[in-house]
Steps between C-alpha positions, in 0.01 A plus 500: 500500500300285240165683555720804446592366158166409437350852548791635287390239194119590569598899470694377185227287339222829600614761276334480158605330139673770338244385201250555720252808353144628572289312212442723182118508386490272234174464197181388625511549876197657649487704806401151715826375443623782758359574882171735456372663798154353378321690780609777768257583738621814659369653846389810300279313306069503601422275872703670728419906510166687590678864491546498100845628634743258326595580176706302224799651557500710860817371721409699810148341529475290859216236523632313216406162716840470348645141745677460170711735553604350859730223330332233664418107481237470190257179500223394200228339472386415184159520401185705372608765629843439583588629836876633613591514838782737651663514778473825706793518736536828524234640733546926405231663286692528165293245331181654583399240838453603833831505724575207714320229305707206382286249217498438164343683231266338300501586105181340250622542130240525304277714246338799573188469602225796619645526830815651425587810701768716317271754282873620346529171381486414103151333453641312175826335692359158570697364842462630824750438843202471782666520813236317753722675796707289770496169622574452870454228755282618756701435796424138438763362715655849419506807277770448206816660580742568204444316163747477217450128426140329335433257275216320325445147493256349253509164626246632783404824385675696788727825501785453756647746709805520676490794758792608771807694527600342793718105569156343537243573162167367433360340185164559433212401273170610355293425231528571149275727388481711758483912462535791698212760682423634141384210309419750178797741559459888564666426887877362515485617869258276604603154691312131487583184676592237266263199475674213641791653677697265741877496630607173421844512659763724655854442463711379820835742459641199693848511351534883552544597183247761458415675196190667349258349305551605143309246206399161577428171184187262601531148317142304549428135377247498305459141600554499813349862573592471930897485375582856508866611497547919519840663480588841610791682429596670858789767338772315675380133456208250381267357687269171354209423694278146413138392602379184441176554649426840236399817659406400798907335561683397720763675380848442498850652395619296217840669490711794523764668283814612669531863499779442260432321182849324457617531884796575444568497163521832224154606508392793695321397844110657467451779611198641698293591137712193305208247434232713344344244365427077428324303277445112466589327172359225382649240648418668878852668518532793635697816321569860708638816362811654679521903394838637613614821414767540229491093464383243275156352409507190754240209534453232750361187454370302804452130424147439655653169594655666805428546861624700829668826587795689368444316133760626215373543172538190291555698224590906358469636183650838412254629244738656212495873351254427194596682136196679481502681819594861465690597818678204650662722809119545590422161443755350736262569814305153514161402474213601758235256283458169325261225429555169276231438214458189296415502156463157328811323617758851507534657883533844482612766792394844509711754695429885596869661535508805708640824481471708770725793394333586149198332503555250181322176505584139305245266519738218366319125332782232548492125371591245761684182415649265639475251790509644867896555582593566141186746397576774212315828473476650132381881501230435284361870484358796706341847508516824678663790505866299574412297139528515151179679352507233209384219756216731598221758390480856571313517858729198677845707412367751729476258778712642799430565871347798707700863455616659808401810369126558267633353205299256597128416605448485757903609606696591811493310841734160581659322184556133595652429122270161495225369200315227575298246206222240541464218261102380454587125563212242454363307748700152401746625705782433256610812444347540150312798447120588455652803267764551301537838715675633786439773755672745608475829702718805415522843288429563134370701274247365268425766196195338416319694833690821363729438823845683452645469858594134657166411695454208758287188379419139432736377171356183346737378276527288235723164555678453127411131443824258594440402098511806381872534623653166411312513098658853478851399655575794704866583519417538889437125511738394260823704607358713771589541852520129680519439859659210676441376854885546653401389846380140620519466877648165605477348166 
């Protein structure tokens, strides 16, 4: 009965201020003080076509090497160029790859350079999407099987994959770095081991719960480099795995969730596509999503103090309705993505909410406070298509997922309703960033390539400095949307 009462306060305490407005632009703020789409590298831009087929603004064009458009796992690596690497789960023929093959595509961002293959494309546009084609593992112990999950770790330069639909997935490794068969483009077909790939463990499936691997957090000392925890969010439970020894292990289950959060208290039990994904904060703790239909924006926080099977989360945060979201009965549907970033001495989450019915997006920035048990969320801001368009520029209110029909590029085929983002973290391993940027793959139409339908790319986007916020008191922060932790297991 009192966790009952306690969900009922936490439902009272989520709805918004009725203060609580989208900020009016005031004198003197510049177009920085908003999320800009700073680049968008789409897949009909020069590097990935020979045929001069693919036009600005042709839906029905195939070979768009579009893996964007497959609503899968996204992973950067920062550097000159930076390289994005997708997750290609889907094995059909839609994005322009040969049927059957499971790997990762492999995306340099850079300038254009001589090489470029599109002769459609607009000589004077400066940035260019070179898709290198897949990475796979060469059977090395075994060919990848399905990938939603990857990562990137700067700490040692690798790109993690978690592969497996089945009770038992693998985590992988390889260097980062590492590109497809086409080096310079022109082939997003063609396949390439990647240098330095190794399975360094295989989950055990001993307590029976099953699920399907579906994102997975890597947390690296930088010094102590051989401690290596990885987390992995199964669908219908967590899984932490430690090394102490680095890559090379042993390694061993740290813990286990339950495959109900609060046993048997209010909160929905996961389901098998619950946990979509985890990430570490700073202190080592470990935070999954829960997405459940026609419920509430849940969090769980695992203490990384803990140990064993069947673990309740020490702590859940329902994640309230902010005031500058658009469509709250869309945005009721959880999150499928979210990393912690440090800036200075502020900890900030970043959450994709999904919509899988109209294809609206809110990629929501909230301010964390508090001390673990008693943490507070404030909705700090957002963008996408499910946000305010004063809180962002012209291409990132487009932002929305694929269209089941052409309306967008490429269109048709499965819609999984998912958006995944990549922060460029620096190799401290502190979660502060190299950039004040974030990745993400998904849909938009950017007017500055003469684009007028919704097209599938790379969005790097502008992070609003934490400064900027607090020195122009945003109402959002102020008397915005605030969200309590209402459940504390055993405490």
């Amino acid at each position: 009965m009192g966790k009952i009462v306690c969900l009922l306060i936490a439902i009272a305490w989520s709805f918004p201020s009725p203060r609580a407005r989208v900020p009016e632009s005031g004198p003197g703020e510049s177009e920085a003080e908003v999320f800009t789409a700073l680049e968008v590298y789409t897949v009909l831009d020069a590097g990935n076509d020979t045929t001069g087929n693919i036009t600005r603004n042709n839906a029905t064009t195939g070979n768009l090497g579009g893996t964007t458009g497959l609503e899968r796992g996204i992973a950067v690596r920062p550097g000159d160029p930076p390289i994005v690497y997708i997750a290609r789960g889907a094995t059909t023929t839609g994005d322009g790859r040969p049927g059957g093959v499971v790997g990762l595509a492999a995306i340099k961002l850079q300038e254009k350079t001589d090489g470029d293959f599109n002769p459609k494309t607009d000589p004077d546009l400066p940035l260019t999407y070179v898709d290198t084609g897949l990475i796979v593992s060469g059977g090395q112990p075994e060919n990848f099987s399905f990938i939603q999950g990857i990562t990137y770790d700067p700490v040692l330069d690798k790109v993690w994959v978690l592969d497996g639909t089945a009770a038992s997935p693998r985590v992988w490794v390889f260097d980062g770095g590492s590109v497809g068969g086409a080096e310079n483009g022109g082939d997003v077909a063609r396949a390439a081991t990647a240098r330095g790939i190794r399975m360094v463990f295989q989950a055990d499936n001993t307590s029976r719960l099953g699920g399907r691997g579906q994102a997975l957090a890597v947390r690296v000392d930088p010094q102590d480099r051989d401690l290596i925890v990885v987390a992995l969010a199964m669908g219908n439970h967590i899984e932490v795995w430690e090394s102490q020894g680095g890559l090379s292990g042993p390694w061993e289950l740290r813990w286990e969730s339950a495959s109900d959060p609060d046993g048997e208290g209010p909160i929905p039990a996961f389901s098998t596509d619950s946990v979509r994904d985890v990430t570490f904060d700073e202190r080592g703790d470990v935070w999954a999503t829960h997405v459940h239909e026609g419920a509430d924006n849940y969090l769980h926080r695992y203490s990384s103090e803990g140990r064993g099977r069947g673990r309740l989360a020490d702590e859940t945060v329902m994640l309230s309705f902010p005031p500058f979201v658009l469509h709250p009965e869309v945005f009721a549907r959880g999150f499928n993505s979210a990393k912690f970033y440090r800036q200075g001495e502020a900890v900030v989450l970043i959450a994709v909410n999904r919509s899988r019915d109209d294809a609206r997006i809110a990629v929501i920035r909230y301010l964390r406070e508090g001390e673990p048990g008693r943490y507070d969320f404030t909705a700090l801001d957002g963008f996408g298509s499910n946000v305010s368009e004063r809180l962002q520029d012209e291409t990132l209110r487009t932002l929305r997922l694929k269209g089941s029909g052409r309306e967008t590029q490429p269109g048709g085929g499965t819609l999984n309703g998912l958006m995944y983002l990549s922060l460029p973290y620096s190799s401290a391993g502190d979660l502060t960033l190299q950039e004040e940027a974030l990745y993400l793959n998904g849909f938009v139409v950017d007017r500055r390539k003469g684009q007028t339908l919704p097209t599938s790319g790379i969005i790097r986007v502008k992070l609003v400095p934490f400064e900027t916020l607090t020195s122009r008191g945003l109402p959002s922060i102020r008397k915005g949307a605030r969200s309590h932790g209402f459940f504390t297991n055993g405490r």
